[in-house]
N, C-alpha and C positions, 0 to 999 in steps of 0.2 A: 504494500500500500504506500504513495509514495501522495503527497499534501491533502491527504483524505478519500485519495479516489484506487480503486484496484486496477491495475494494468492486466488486461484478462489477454490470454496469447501469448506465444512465443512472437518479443518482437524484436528490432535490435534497438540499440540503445536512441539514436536522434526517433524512429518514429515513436520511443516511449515520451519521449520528452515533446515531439509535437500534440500526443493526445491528451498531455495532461495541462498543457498550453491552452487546448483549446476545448476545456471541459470535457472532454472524453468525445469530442465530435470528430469523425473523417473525411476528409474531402474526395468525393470521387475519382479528382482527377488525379489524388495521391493512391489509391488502394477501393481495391471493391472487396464487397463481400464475400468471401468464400462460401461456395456452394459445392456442399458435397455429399447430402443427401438424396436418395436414390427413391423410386417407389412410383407410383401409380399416375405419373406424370412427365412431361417432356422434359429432359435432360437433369440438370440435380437445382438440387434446393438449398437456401443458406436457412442458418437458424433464424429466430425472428428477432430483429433489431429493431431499432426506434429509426427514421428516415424524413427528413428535412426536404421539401421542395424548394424551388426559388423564389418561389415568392412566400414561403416563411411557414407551406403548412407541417403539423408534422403526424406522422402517421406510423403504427406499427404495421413493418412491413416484413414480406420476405421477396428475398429475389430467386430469380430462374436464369440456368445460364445452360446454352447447348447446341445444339445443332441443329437446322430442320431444312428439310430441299437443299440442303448443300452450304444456307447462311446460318452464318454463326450471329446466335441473340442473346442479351442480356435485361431480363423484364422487370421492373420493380412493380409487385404485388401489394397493396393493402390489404391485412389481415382482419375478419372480421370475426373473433372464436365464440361468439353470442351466435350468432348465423351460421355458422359454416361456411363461409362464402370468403373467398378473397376476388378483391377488384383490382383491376390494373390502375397503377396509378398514370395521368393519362397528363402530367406535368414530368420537367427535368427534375431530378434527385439530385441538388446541390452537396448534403453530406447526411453523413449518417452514425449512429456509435450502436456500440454492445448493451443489453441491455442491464446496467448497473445492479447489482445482488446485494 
């Protein structure tokens, strides 16, 4: 635990120090989410983080990442666990973090 927040991840040392810079938040253009979960849907899944659009909303999301016709896609999902339902989120994903435990 390093000024009150957990460093969740193997990370190296400057990206530990940019996420606790920036409250635990990541910028996509520095790192996406890993997705590595498998199952009943096209190509894999990341766990569910918290996810920031651009203009400010913020939404529990998970992302999809994989292959289909031949293009490689990366989708950011809104998680809805009341519903069962997740919705695409249909704005750019400015950054995003772990979800804080």
């Amino acid at each position: 635990m390093k000024n009150g927040m957990a460093i969740l991840g193997m990370m190296g040392e400057s990206e530990e120090v940019l996420q606790v810079e920036n409250n635990g938040w990541i910028e996509v253009n520095d790192t996406l989410p890993l997705c590595v979960s498998t199952g009943d849907w096209d190509g894999k899944q990341s766990e569910i983080i918290l996810a920031e659009t651009i203009t400010g909303k913020k939404f529990l999301a998970q992302c999809y990442e994989g292959f289909m016709d031949g293009s490689a896609f990366y989708d950011w999902y809104q998680v809805d666990e009341i519903n069962s339902n997740d919705w695409l989120i249909n704005e750019s994903v400015s950054r995003w973090m772990k979800i804080p435990f």
